[in-house]
N, C-alpha and C positions, 0 to 999 in steps of 0.2 A: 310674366315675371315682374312687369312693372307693376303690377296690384301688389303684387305681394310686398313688394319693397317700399312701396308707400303705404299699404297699411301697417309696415313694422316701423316707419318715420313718424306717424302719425298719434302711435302708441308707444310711447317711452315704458320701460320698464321700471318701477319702483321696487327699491327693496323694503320693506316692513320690516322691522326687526322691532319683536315685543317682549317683555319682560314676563316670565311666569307668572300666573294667579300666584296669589300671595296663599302661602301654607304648602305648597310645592314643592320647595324646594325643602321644606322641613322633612315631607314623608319621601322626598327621593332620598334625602342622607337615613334615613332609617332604613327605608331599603338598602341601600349600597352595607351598612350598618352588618345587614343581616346575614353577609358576603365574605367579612372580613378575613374569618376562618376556614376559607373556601378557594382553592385553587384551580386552573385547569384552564383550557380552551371553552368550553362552554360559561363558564363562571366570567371570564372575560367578556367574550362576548355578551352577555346578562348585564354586566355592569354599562357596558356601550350603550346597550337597549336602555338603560336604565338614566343616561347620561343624557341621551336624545329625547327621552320623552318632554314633551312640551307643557302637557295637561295632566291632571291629576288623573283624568279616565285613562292614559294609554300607561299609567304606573298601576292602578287598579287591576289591569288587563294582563301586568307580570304577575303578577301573584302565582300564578301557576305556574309558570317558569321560575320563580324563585324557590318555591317547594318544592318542585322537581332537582335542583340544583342541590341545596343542603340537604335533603332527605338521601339523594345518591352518595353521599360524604358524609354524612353524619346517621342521621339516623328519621324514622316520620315523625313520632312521636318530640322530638327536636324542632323540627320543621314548623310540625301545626304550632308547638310554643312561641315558636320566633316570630310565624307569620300572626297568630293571635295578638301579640303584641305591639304589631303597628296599628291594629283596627282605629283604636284612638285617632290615630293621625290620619285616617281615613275619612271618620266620619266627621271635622272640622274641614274637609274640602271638597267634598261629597256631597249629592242628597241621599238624605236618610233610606228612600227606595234602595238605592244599590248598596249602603253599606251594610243593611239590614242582612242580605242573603247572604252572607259570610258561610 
């Protein structure tokens, strides 16, 4: 037990707190955006998801939780529009490789 307590005296904890890549917070307001006319428990939850993302890849990686969302409430063909729509803000935080496969 004394190892332990002295290896956690020995290592102080830091907290890091960093600021989003810049253009981030642009495509999470366009996603949240894409929500607005979208009610319910899971739409909630999606916006959470969409709140905590840190990096542009783990907003990238809703995309199909956000089509799934307004495609169930609205309609696909609604959906593919909306989500077609942020590509733009995609591909300024993005490399070109992943924004390409759309």
């Amino acid at each position: 037990m004394s190892a332990w307590s002295s290896w956690l005296s020995s290592r102080p904890f830091e907290w890091q707190f960093r600021a989003p890549p810049a253009g981030v917070e642009n495509v999470r307001h366009q996603l949240l955006a894409l929500l607005d006319d979208c009610e319910g428990f899971e739409v909630d939850r999606l916006r959470w998801r969409l709140h905590m993302a840190e990096r542009a890849q783990e907003l990238w990686l809703l995309r199909d939780a956000l089509f799934q969302v307004v495609s169930s409430q609205h309609c696909q063909s609604l959906a593919m529009q909306r989500m077609e729509g942020v590509v733009p803000a995609f591909r300024q935080v993005l490399p070109a490789h992943l924004v390409g496969r759309v």
